[in-house]
Every structure is written in C-alpha cells, then in structure tokens.
Backbone atoms as SQL, in Angstrom:
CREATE TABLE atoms (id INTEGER PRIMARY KEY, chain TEXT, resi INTEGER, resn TEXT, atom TEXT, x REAL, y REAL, z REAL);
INSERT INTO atoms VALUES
  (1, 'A', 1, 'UNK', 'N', -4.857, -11.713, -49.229),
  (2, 'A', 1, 'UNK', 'CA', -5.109, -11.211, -47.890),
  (3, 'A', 1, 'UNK', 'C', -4.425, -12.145, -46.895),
  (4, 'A', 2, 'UNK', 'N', -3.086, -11.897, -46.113),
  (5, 'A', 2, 'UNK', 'CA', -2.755, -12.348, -45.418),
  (6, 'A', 2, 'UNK', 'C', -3.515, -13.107, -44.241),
  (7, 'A', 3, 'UNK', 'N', -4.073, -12.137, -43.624),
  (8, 'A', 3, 'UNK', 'CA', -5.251, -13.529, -42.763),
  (9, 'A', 3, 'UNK', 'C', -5.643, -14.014, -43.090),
  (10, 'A', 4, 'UNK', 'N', -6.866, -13.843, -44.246),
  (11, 'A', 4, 'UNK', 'CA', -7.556, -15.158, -44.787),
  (12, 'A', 4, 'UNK', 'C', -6.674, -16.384, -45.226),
  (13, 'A', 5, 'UNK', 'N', -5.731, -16.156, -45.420),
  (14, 'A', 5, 'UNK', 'CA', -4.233, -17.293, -45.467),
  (15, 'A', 5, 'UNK', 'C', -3.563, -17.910, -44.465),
  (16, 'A', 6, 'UNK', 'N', -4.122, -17.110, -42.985),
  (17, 'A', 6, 'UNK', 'CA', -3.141, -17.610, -42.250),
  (18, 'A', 6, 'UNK', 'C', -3.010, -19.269, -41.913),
  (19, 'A', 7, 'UNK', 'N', -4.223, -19.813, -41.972),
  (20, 'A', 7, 'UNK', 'CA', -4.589, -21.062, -41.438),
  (21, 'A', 7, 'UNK', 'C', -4.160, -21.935, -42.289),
  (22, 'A', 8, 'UNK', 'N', -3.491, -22.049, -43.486),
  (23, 'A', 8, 'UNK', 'CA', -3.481, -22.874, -44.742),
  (24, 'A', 8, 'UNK', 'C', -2.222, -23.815, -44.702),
  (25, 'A', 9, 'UNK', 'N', -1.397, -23.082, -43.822),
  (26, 'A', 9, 'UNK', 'CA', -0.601, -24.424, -43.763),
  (27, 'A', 9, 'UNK', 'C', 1.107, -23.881, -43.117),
  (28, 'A', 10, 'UNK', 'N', 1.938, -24.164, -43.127),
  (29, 'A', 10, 'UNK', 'CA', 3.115, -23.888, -42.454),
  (30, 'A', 10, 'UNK', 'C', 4.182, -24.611, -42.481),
  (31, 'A', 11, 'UNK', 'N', 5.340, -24.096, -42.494),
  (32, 'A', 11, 'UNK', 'CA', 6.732, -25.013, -42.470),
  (33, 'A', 11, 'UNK', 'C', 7.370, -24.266, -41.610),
  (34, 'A', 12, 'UNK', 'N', 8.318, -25.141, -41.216),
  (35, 'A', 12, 'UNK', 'CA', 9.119, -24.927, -39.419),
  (36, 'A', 12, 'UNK', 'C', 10.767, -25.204, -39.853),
  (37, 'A', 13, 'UNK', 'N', 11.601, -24.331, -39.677),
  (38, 'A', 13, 'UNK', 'CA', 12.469, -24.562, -40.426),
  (39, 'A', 13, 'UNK', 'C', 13.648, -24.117, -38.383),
  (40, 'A', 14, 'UNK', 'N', 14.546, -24.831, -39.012),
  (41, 'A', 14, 'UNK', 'CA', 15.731, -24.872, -37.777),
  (42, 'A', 14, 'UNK', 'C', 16.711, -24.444, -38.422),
  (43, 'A', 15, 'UNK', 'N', 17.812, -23.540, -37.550),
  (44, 'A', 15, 'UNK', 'CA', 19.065, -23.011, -38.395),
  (45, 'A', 15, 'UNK', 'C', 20.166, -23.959, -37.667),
  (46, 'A', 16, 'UNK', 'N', 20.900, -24.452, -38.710),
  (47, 'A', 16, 'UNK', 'CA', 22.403, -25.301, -38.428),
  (48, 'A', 16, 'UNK', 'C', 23.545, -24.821, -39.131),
  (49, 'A', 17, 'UNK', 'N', 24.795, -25.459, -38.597),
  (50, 'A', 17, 'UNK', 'CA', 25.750, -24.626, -39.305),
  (51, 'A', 17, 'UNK', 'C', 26.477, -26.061, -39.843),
  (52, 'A', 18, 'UNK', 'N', 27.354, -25.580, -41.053),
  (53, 'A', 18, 'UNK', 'CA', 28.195, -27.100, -41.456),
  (54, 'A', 18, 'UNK', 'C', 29.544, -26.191, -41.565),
  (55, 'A', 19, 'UNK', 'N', 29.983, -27.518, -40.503),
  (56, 'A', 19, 'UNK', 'CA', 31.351, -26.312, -40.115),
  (57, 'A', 19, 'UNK', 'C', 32.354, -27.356, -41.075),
  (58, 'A', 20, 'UNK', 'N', 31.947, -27.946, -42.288),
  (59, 'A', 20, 'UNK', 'CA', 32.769, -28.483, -42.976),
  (60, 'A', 20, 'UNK', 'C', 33.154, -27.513, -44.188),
  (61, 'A', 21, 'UNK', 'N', 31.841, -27.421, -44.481),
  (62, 'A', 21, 'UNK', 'CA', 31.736, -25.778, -45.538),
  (63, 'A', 21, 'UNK', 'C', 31.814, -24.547, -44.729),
  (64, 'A', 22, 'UNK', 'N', 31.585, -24.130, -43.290),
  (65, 'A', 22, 'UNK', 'CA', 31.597, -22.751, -42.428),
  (66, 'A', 22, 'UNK', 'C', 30.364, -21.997, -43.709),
  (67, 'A', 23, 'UNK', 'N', 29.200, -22.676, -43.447),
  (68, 'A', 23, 'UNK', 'CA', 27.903, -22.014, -44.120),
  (69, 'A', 23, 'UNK', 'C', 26.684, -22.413, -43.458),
  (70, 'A', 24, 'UNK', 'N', 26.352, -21.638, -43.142),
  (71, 'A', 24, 'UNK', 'CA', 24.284, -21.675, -42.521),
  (72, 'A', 24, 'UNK', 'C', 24.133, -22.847, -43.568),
  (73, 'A', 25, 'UNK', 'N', 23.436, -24.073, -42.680),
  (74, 'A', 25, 'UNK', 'CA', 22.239, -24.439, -43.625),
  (75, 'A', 25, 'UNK', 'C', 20.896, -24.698, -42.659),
  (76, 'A', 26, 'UNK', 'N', 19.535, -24.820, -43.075),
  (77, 'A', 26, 'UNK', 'CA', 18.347, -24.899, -42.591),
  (78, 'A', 26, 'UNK', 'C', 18.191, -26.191, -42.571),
  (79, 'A', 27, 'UNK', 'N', 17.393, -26.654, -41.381),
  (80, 'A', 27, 'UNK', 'CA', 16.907, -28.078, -41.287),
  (81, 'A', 27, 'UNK', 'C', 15.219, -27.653, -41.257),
  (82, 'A', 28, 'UNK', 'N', 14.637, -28.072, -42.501),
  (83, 'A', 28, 'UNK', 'CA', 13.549, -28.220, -42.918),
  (84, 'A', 28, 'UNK', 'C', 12.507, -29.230, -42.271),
  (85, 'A', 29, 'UNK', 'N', 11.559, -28.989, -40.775),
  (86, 'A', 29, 'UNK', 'CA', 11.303, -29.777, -39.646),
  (87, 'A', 29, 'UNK', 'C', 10.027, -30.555, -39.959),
  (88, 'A', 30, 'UNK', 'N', 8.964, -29.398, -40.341),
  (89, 'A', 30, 'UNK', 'CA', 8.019, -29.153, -40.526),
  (90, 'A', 30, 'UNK', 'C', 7.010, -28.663, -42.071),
  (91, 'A', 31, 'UNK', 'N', 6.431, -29.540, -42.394),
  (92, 'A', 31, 'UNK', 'CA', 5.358, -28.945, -43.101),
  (93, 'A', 31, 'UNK', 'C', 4.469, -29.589, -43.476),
  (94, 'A', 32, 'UNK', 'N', 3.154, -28.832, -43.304),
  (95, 'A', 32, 'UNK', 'CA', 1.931, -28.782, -43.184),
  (96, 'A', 32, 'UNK', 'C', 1.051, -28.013, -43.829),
  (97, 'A', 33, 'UNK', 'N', 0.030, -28.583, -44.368),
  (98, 'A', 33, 'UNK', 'CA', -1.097, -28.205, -45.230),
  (99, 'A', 33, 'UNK', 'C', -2.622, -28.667, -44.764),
  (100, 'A', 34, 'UNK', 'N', -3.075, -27.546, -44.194),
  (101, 'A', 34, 'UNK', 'CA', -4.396, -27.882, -43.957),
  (102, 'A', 34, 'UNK', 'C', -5.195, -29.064, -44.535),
  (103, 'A', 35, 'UNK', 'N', -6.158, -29.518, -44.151),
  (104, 'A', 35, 'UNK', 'CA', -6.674, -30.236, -45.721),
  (105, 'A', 35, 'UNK', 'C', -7.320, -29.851, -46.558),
  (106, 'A', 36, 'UNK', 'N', -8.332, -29.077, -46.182),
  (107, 'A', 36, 'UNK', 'CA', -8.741, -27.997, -47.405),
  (108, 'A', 36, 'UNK', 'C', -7.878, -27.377, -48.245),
  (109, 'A', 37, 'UNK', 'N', -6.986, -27.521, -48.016),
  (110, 'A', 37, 'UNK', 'CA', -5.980, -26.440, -48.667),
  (111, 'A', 37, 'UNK', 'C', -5.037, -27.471, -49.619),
  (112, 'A', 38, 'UNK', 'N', -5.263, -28.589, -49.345),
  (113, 'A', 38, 'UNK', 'CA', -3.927, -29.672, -50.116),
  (114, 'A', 38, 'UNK', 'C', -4.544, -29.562, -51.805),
  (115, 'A', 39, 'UNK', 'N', -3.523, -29.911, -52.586),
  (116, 'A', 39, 'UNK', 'CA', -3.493, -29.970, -53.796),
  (117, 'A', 39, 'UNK', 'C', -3.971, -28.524, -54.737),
  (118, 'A', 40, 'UNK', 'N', -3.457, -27.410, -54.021),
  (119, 'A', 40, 'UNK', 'CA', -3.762, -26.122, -54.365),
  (120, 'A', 40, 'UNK', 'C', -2.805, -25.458, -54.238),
  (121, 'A', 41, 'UNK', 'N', -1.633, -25.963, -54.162),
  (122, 'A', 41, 'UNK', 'CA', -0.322, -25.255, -54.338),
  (123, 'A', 41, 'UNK', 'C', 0.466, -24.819, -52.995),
  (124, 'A', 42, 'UNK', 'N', -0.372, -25.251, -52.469),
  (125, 'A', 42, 'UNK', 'CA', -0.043, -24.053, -50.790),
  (126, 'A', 42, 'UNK', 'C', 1.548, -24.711, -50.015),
  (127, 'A', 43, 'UNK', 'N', 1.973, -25.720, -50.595),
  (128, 'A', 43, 'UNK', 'CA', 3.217, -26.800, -49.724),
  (129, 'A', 43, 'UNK', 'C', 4.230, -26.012, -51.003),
  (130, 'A', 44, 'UNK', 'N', 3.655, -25.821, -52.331),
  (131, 'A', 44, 'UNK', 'CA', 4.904, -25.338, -52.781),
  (132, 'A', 44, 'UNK', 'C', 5.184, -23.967, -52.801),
  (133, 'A', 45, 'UNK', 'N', 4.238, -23.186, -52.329),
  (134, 'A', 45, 'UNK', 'CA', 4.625, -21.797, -52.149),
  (135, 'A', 45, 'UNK', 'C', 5.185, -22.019, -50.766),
  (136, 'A', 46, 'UNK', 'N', 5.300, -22.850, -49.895),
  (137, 'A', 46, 'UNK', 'CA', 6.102, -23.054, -48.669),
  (138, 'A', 46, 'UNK', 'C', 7.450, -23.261, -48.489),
  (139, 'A', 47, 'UNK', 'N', 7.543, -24.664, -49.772),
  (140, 'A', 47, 'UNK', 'CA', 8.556, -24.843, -50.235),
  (141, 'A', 47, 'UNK', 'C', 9.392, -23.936, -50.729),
  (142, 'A', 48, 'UNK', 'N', 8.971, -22.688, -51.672),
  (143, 'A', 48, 'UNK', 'CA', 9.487, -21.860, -52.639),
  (144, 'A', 48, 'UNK', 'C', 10.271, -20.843, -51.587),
  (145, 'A', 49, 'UNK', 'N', 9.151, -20.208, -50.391),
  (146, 'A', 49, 'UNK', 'CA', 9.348, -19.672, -49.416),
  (147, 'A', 49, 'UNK', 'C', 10.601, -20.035, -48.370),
  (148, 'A', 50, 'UNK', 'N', 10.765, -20.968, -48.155),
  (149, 'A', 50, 'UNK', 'CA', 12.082, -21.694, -47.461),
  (150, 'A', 50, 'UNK', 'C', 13.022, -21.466, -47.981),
  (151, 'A', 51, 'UNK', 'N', 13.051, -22.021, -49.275),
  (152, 'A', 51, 'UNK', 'CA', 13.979, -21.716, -50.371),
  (153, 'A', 51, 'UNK', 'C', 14.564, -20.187, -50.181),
  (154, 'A', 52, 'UNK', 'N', 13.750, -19.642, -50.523),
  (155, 'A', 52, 'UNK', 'CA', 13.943, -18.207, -50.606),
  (156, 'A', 52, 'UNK', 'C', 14.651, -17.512, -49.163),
  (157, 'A', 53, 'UNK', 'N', 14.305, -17.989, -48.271),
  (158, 'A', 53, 'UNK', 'CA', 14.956, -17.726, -46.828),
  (159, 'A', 53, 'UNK', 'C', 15.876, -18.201, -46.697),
  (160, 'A', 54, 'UNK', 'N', 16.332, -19.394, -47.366),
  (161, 'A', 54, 'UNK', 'CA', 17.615, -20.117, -47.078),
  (162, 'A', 54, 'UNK', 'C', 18.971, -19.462, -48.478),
  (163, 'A', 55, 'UNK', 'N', 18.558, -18.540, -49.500),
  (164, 'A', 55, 'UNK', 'CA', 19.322, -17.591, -50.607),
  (165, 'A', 55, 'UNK', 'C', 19.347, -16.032, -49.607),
  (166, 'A', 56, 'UNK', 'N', 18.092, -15.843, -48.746),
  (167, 'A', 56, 'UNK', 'CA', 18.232, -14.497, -48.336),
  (168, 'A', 56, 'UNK', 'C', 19.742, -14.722, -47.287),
  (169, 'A', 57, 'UNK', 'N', 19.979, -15.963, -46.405),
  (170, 'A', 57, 'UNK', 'CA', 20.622, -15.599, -45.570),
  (171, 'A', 57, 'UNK', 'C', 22.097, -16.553, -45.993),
  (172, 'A', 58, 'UNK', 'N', 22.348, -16.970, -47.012),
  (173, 'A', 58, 'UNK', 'CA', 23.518, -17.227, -47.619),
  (174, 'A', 58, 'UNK', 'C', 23.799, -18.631, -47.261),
  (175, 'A', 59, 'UNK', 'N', 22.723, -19.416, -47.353),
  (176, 'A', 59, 'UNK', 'CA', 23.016, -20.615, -46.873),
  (177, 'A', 59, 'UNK', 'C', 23.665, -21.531, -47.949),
  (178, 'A', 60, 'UNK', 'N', 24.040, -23.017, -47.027),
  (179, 'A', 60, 'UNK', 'CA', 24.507, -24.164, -48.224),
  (180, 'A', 60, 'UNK', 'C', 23.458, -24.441, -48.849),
  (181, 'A', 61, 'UNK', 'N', 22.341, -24.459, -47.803),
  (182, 'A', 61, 'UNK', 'CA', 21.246, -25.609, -48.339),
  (183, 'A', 61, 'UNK', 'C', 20.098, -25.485, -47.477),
  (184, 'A', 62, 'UNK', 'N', 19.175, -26.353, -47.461),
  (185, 'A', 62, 'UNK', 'CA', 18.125, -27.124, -46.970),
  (186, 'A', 62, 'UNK', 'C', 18.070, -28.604, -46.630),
  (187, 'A', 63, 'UNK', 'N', 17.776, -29.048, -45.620),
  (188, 'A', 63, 'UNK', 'CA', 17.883, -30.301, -45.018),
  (189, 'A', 63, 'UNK', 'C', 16.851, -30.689, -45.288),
  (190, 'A', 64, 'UNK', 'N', 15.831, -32.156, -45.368),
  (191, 'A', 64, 'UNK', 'CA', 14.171, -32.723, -44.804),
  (192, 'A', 64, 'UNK', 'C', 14.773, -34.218, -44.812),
  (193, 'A', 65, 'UNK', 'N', 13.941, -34.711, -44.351),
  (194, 'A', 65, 'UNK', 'CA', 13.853, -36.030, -44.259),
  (195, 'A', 65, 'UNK', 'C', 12.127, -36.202, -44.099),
  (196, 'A', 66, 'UNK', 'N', 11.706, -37.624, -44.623),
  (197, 'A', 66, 'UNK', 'CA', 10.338, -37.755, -44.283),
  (198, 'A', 66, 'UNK', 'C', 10.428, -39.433, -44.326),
  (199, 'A', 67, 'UNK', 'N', 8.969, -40.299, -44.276),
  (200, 'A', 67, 'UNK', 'CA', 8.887, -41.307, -43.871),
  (201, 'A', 67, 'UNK', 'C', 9.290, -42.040, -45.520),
  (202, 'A', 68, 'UNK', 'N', 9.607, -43.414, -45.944),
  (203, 'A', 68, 'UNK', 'CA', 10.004, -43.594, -47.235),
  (204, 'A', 68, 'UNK', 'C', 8.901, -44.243, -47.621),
  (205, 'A', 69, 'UNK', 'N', 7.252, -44.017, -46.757),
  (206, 'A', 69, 'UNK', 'CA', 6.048, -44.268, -47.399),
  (207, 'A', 69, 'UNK', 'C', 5.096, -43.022, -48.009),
  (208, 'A', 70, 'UNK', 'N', 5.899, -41.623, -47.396),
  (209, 'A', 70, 'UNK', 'CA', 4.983, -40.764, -47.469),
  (210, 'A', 70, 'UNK', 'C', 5.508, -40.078, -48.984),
  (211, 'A', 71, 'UNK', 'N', 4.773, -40.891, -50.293),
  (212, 'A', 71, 'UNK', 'CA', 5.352, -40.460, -51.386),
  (213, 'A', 71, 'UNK', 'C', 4.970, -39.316, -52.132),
  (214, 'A', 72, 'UNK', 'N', 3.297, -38.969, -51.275),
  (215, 'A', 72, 'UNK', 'CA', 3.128, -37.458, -51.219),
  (216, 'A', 72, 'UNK', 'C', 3.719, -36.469, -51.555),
  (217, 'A', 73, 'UNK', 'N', 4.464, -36.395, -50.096),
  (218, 'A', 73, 'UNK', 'CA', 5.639, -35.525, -49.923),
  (219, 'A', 73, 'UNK', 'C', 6.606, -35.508, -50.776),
  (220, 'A', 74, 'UNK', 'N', 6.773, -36.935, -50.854),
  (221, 'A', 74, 'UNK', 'CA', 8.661, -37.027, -51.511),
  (222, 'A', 74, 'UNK', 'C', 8.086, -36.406, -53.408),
  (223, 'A', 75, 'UNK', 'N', 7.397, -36.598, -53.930),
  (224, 'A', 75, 'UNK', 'CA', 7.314, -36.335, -55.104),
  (225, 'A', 75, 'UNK', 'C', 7.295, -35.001, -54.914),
  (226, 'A', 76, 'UNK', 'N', 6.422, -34.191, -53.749),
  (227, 'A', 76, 'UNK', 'CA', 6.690, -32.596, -53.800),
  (228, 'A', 76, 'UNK', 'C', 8.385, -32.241, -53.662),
  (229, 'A', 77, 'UNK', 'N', 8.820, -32.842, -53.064),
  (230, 'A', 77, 'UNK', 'CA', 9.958, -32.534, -52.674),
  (231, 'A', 77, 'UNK', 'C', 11.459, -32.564, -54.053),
  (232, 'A', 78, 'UNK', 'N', 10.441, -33.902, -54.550),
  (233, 'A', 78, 'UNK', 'CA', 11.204, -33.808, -55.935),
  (234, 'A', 78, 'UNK', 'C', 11.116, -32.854, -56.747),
  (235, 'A', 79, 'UNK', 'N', 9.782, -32.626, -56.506),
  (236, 'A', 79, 'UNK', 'CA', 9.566, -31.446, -58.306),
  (237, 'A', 79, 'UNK', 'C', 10.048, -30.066, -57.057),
  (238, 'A', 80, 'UNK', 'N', 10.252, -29.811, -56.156),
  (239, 'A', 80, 'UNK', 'CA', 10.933, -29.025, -55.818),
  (240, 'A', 80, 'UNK', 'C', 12.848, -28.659, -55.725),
  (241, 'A', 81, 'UNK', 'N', 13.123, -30.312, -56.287),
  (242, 'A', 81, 'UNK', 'CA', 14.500, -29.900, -56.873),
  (243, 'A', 81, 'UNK', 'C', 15.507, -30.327, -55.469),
  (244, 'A', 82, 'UNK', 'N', 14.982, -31.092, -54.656),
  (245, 'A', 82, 'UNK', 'CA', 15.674, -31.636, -53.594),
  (246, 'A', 82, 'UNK', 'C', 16.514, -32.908, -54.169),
  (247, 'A', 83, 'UNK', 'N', 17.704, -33.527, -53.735),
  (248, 'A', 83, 'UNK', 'CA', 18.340, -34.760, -54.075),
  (249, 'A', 83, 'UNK', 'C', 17.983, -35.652, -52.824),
  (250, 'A', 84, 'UNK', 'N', 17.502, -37.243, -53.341),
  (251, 'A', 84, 'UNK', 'CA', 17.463, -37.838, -52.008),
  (252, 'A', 84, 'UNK', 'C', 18.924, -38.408, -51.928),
  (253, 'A', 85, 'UNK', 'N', 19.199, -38.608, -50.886),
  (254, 'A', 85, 'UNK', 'CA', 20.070, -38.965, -50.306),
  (255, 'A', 85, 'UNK', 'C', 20.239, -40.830, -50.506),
  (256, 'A', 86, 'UNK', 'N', 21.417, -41.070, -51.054),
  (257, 'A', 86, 'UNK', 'CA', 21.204, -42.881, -50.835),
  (258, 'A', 86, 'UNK', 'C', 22.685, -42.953, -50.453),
  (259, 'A', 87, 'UNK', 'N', 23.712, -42.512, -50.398),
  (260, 'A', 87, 'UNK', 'CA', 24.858, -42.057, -49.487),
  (261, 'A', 87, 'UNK', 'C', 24.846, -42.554, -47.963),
  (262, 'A', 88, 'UNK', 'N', 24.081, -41.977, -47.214),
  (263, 'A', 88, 'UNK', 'CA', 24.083, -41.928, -45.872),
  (264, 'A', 88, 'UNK', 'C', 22.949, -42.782, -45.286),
  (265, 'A', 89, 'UNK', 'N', 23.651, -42.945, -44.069),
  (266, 'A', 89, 'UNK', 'CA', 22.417, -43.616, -43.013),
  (267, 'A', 89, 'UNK', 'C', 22.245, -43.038, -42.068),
  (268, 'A', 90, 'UNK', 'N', 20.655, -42.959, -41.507),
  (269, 'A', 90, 'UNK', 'CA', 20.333, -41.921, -40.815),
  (270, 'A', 90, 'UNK', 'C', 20.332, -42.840, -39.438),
  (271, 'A', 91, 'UNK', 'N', 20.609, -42.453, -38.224),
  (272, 'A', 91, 'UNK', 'CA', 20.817, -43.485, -36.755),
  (273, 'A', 91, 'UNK', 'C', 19.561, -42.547, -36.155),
  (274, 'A', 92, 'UNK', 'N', 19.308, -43.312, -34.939),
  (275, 'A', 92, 'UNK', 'CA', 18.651, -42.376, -33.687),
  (276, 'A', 92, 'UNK', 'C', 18.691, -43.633, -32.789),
  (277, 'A', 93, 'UNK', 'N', 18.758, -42.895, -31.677),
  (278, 'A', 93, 'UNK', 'CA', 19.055, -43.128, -30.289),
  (279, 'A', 93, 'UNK', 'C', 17.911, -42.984, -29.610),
  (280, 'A', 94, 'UNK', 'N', 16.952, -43.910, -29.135),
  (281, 'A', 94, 'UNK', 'CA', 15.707, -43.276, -28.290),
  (282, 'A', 94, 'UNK', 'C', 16.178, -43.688, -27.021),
  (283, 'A', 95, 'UNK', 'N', 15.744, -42.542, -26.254),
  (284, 'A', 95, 'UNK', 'CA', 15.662, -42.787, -24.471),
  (285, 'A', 95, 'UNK', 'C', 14.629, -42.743, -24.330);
C-alpha cells in the first residue's frame, strides 16, 4: 500500500550531464530512512529504485558521496555495487 509507505524513507536524486561521455548521469543527494524503518530493506529498495531511473533514462551512472565515518552507508552502498573512488579529490569552497 503505497501510503502506508509513504513515510519510510526517500532519496533525492539531481540530473547532470558529462559532456566528456555526452550522457545523463544522476547525482545521488539524498537518502533517508526513517528509523523505524532502518535495517528492513527500505535504503535498498531506494537504492535499487535510483538505479532503475538512472537505466530508464540512459544514463552513465550514479554519483554519492558520504562522510568517510558513516560506514553504515558506505557498506550499503557497497553491496549495492557502487566503486569508491580513491582517484580523485573532492575541493569545496565555502562562502
């Protein structure tokens, strides 16, 4: 039942383009799991779901980044088949 689901959790996804390949890819912003809802599958049917949006519209890929304490995540992210990155360095600029 879709409503009784609605509250369980969510991912926020941004569309980018890589004009190195000239292919859509998604920047993966957001995701969230209630807490009732954690360890019940609900981040990887999110995950699966992204996925699936990012094959419907012909993309390269999927982007995330997260904190390199939150190993939570990163292990979901692993058994979801993501590569981390040790290549690159990530900058930011705060104003």
């Amino acid at each position: 039942d879709e409503e009784k689901n609605a509250g369980m959790g969510f991912v926020q996804l941004f569309p980018a383009f890589s004009s190195v390949s000239m292919k859509r890819l998604w920047i993966l912003n957001d995701l969230y799991v209630h807490g009732d809802y954690r360890k019940q599958g609900v981040g990887e049917a999110l995950m699966k779901r992204a996925k699936e949006l990012a094959v419907e519209s012909n993309a390269k890929g999927l982007s995330l980044e997260t904190h390199n304490l939150n190993v939570t995540a990163q292990r979901l992210y692993d058994k979801s088949g993501y590569i981390k990155d040790t290549e690159f360095y990530r900058y930011f600029l705060k104003l």
